[in-house]
C-alpha positions as a printed NumPy array, in Angstrom:
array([[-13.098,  23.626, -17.884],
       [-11.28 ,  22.979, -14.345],
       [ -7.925,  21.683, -14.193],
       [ -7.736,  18.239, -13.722],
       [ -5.74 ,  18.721, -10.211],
       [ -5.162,  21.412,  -7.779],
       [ -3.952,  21.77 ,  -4.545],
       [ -4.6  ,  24.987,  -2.919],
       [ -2.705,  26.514,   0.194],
       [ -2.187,  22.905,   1.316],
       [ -0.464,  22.256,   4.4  ],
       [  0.615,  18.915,   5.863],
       [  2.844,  17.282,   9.077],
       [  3.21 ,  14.865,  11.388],
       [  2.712,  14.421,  15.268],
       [  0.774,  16.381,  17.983],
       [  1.871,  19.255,  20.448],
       [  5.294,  20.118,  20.755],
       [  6.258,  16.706,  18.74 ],
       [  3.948,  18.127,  15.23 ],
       [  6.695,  18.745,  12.654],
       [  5.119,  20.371,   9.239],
       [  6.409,  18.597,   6.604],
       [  4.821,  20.623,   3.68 ],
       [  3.61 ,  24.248,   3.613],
       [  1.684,  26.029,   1.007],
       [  1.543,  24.168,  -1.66 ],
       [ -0.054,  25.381,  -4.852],
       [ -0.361,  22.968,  -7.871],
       [ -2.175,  23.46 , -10.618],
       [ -2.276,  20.223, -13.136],
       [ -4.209,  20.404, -16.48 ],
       [ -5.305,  17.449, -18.514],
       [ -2.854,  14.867, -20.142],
       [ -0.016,  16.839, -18.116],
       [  3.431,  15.176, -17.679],
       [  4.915,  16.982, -14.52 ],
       [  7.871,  16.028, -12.763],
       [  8.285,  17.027,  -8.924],
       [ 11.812,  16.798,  -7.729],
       [ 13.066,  17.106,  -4.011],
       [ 15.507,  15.977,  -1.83 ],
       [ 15.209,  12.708,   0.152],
       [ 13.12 ,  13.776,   2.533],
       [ 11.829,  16.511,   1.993],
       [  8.338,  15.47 ,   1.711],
       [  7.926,  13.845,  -2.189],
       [  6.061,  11.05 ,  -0.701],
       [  4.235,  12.666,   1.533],
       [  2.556,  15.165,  -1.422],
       [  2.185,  12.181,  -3.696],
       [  0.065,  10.374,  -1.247],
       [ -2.087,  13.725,  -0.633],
       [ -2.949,  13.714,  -4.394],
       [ -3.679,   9.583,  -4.164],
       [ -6.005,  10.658,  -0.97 ],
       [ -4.091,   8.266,   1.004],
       [ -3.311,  11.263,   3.566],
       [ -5.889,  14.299,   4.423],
       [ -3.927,  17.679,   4.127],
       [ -4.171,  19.664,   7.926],
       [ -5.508,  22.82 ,   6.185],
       [ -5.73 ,  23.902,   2.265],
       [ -7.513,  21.434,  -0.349],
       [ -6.677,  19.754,  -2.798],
       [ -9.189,  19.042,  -6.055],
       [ -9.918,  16.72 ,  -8.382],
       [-11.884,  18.163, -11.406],
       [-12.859,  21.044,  -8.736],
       [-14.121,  18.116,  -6.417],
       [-12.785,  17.92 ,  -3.33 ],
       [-10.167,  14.429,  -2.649],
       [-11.702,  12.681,   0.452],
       [ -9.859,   9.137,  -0.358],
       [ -8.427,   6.864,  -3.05 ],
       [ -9.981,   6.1  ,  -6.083],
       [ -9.091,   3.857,  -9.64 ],
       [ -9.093,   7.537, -11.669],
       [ -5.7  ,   8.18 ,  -9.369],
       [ -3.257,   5.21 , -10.236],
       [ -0.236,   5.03 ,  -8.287],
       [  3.29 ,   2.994,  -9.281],
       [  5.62 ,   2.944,  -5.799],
       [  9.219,   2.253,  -5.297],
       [  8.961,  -1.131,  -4.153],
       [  6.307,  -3.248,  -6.897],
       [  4.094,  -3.949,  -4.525],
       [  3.701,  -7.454,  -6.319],
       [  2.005, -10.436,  -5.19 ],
       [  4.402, -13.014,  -5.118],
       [  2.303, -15.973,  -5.748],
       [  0.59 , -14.585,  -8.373],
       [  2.081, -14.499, -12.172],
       [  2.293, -11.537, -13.948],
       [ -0.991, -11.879, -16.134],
       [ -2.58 , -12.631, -12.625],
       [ -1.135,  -9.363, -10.883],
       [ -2.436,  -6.992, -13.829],
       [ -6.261,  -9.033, -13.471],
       [ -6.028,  -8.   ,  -9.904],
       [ -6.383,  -4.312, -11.43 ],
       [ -8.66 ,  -4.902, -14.221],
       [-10.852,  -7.408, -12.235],
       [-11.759,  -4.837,  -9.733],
       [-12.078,  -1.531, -12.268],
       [-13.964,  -3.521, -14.875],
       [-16.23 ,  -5.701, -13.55 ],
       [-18.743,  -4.986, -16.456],
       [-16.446,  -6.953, -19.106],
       [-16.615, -10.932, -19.93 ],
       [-13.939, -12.965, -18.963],
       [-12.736, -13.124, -22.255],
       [-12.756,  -9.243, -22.331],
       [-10.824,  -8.627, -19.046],
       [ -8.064, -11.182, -20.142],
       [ -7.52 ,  -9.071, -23.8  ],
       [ -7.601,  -5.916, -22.139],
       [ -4.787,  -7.229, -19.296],
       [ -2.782,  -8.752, -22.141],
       [ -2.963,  -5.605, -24.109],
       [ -1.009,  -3.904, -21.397],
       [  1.353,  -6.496, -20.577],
       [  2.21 ,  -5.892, -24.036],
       [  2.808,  -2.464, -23.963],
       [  5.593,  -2.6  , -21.014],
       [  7.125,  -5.979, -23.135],
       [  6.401,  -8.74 , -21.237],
       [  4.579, -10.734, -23.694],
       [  7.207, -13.51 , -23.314],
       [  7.046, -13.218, -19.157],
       [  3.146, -13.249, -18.728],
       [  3.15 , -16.745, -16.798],
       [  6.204, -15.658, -14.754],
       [  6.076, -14.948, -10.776],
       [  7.718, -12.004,  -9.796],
       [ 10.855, -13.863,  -8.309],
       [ 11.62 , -15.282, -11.828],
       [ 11.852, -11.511, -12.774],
       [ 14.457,  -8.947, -12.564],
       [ 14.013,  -5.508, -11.045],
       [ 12.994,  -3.688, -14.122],
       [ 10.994,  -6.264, -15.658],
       [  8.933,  -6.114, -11.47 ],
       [  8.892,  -2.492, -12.077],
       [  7.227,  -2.805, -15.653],
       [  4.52 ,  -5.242, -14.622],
       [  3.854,  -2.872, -11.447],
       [  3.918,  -0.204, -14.695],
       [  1.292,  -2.575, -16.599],
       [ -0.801,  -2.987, -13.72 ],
       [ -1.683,   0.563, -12.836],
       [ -2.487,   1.469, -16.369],
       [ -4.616,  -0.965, -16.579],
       [ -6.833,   0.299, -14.61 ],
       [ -7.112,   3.095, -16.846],
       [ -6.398,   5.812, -14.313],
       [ -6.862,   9.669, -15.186],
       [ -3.856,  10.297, -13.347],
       [ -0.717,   8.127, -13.041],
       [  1.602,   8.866,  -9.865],
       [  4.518,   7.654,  -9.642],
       [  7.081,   7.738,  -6.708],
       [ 10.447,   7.434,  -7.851],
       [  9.223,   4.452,  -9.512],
       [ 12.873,   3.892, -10.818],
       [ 14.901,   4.59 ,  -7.626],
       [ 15.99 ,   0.933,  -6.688],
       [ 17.001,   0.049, -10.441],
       [ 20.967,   0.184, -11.979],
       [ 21.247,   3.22 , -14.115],
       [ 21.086,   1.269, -17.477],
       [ 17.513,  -0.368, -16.88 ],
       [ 16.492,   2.826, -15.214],
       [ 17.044,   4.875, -18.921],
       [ 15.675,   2.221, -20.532],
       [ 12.435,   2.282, -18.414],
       [ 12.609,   6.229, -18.635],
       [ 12.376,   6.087, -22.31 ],
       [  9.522,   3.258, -22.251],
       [  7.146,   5.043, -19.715],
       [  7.706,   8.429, -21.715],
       [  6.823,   6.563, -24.835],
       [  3.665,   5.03 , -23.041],
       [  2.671,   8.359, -22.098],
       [  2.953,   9.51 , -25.463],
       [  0.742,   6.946, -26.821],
       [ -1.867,   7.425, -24.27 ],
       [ -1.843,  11.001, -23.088],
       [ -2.499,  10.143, -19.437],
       [ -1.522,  12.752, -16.83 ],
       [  1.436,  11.957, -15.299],
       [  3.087,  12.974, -11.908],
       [  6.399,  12.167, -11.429],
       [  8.485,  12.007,  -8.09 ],
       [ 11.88 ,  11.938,  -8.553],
       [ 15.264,  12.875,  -7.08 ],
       [ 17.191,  12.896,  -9.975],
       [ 17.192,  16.354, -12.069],
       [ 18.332,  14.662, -14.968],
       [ 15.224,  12.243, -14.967],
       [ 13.176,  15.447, -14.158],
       [ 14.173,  16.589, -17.281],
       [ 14.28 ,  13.901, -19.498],
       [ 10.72 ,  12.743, -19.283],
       [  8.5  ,  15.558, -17.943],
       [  7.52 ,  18.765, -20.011],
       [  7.023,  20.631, -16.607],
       [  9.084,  20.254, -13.55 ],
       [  8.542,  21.429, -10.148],
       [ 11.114,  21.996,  -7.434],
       [ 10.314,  21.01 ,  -3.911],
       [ 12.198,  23.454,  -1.887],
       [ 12.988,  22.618,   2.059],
       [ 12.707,  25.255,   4.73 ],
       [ 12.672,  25.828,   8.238],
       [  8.821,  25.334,   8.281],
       [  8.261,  22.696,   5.795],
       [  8.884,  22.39 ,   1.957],
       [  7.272,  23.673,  -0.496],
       [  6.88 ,  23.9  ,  -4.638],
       [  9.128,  26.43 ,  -6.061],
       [  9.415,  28.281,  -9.564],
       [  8.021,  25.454, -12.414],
       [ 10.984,  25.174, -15.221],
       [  9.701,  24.331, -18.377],
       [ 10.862,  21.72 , -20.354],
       [ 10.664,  22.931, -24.102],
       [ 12.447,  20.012, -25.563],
       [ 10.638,  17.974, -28.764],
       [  9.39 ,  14.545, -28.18 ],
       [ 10.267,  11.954, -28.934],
       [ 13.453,  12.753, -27.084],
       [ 16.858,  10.924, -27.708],
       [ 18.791,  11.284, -24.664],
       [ 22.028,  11.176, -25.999],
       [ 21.798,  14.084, -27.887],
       [ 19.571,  15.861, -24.794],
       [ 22.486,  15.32 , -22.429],
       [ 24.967,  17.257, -24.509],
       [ 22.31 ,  19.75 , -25.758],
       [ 23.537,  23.285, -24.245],
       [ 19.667,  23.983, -24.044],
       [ 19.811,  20.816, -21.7  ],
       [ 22.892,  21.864, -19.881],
       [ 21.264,  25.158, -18.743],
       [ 18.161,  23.725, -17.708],
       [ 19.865,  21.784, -15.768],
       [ 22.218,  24.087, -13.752],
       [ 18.647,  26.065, -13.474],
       [ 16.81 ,  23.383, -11.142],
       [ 19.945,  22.424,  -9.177],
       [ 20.844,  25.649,  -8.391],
       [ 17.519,  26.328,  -6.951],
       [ 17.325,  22.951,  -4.968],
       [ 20.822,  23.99 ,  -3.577],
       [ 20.041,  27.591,  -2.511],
       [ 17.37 ,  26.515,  -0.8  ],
       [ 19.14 ,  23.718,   0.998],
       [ 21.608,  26.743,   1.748],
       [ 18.535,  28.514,   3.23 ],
       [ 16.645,  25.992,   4.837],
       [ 19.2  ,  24.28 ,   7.095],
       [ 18.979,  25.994,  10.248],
       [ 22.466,  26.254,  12.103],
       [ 22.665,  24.512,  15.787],
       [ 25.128,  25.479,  17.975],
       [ 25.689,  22.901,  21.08 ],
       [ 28.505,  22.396,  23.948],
       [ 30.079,  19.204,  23.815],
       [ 31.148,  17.846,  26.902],
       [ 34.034,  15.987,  27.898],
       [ 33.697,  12.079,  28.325],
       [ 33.709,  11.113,  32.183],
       [ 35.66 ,   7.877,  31.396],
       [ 39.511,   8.346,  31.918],
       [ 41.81 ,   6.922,  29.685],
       [ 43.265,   3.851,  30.959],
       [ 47.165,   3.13 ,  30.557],
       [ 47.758,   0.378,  28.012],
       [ 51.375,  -0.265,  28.737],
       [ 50.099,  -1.585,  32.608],
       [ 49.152,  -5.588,  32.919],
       [ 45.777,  -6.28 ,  32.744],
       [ 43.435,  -8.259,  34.901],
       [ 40.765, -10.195,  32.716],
       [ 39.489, -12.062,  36.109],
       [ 35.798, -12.631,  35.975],
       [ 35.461, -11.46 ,  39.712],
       [ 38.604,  -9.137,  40.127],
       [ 38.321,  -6.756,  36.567],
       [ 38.051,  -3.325,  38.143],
       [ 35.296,  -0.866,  37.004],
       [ 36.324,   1.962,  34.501],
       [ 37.709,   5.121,  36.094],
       [ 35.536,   8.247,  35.842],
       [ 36.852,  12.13 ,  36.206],
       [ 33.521,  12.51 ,  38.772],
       [ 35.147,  10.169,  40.583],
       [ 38.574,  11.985,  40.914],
       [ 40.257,  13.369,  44.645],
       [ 41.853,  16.368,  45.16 ],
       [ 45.381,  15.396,  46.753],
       [ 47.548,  17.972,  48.081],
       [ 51.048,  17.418,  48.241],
       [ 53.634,  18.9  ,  51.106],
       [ 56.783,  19.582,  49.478],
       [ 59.947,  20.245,  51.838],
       [ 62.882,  22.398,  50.194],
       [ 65.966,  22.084,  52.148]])
């Protein structure tokens, strides 16, 4: 049975001619079914820009990437995806954002049917009690959640999420850590995770992947496993030494290859040509008599005769 994802030898940048800058080079990923797999990078480094290959929002330049050995020409509802900013409709209440989802991916059910199924997921992020609420009655983590709600109800094979959690306070962001790795565990989708934070990496994936910057691009490094037993209580994780030394493992990679990747520039800085002007002299503020910065181009060579009696 293929894997459920793979990206072979992908490549990816941006711009044409001497402006193309690769953002991603040889990428190899290899997802199997009901996979949790966290991808962690530096911001910028090209997170996004992978995630949306794998949605089929962006065409790779060379390599392929696969879903179920078929090749990914464009989006589709088996490839949910949760981004960084809700993407809510603000006129519409929660219940109504989630039927956006199931309206379109289950147009075979009865109206009766379609509402059940949308409630059932609005109950399974906890906002029962905020289903006729618009998203501006809403905190940030509550948005989040119904964003959450909204893509699993589409019931998506894969669910990608791109740092999903990034504009949140740390608090609400463990506490929606702990609630999507609990949804996961009830359902068994796959899950991709971007992230930038290794100790999110490790809290909620079982695999995590490095995305390593060079000078031509990033790409995946070594995968880490994450051999820790579900469910997982992240107080005692976080002063686990088994924890502690997966940790120093993916930041130490992620920092060598920031060591190796930054090329070093070396450039000649020149001298200002404005001249410092004397503060202690009076100034003239006129309108029509302020006189125009002195500049060193502008400077005369005066020679000086000197008589010694």
């Amino acid at each position: 049975m293929p894997p459920i994802l793979e990206l072979t030898q992908v490549h990816k940048g941006f711009g044409r001619g001497a402006q193309y800058t690769k953002v991603l080079r040889d990428i190899e990923l290899l997802v199997e079914e009901g996979d949790f797999v966290s991808i962690i990078g530096y911001s910028g480094s090209g997170k996004s820009t992978l995630i949306n290959l794998i949605a089929g929002l962006l065409k790779p330049d060379s390599g392929q990437a696969r879903m179920d050995a078929v090749p990914i020409t464009g989006p589709g509802p088996e490839r949910g995806i949760v981004f960084q900013n809700y993407s809510l409709l603000p006129w519409l209440s929660v219940t109504e954002n989630v039927r956006l989802a199931v309206d379109q991916t289950h147009p075979n059910l009865s109206e009766s049917e379609r509402a059940e199924h949308a409630a059932r997921y609005i109950d399974m992020v906890k906002l029962s009690h905020a289903a006729a609420k618009l998203p501006r009655e809403l905190s940030g983590g509550m948005r989040q959640r119904v964003s959450v709600a909204r893509t699993l109800a589409a019931n998506p094979r894969i669910l990608l999420l791109d740092e999903p959690l990034s504009a949140l306070d740390a608090l609400t962001r463990a506490t929606l850590q702990d609630e999507i790795a609990e949804i996961w565990q009830k359902n068994r989708t796959t899950v991709i995770w971007i992230t930038n934070d290794p100790d999110e990496a490790l809290l909620v994936a079982d695999r995590v992947l490095p995305l390593l910057p060079g000078r031509d691009g990033a790409t995946l490094g070594n995968e880490i496993r994450v051999d820790l037993p579900r469910p997982r209580n992240r107080k005692q994780l976080l002063a686990a030494p088994s924890f502690k030394d997966l940790k120093l493992q993916l930041v130490n990679a992620l920092l060598d290859a920031k060591k190796g990747g930054t090329p070093s520039v070396t450039r000649k800085l020149a001298a200002p040509d404005i001249l410092p002007e004397d503060l202690g002299k009076p100034r003239n503020f006129s309108l029509f008599d302020h006189p125009a910065p002195r500049r060193r181009s502008q400077l005369q060579r005066e020679e000086l005769k000197v008589e010694v009696s």
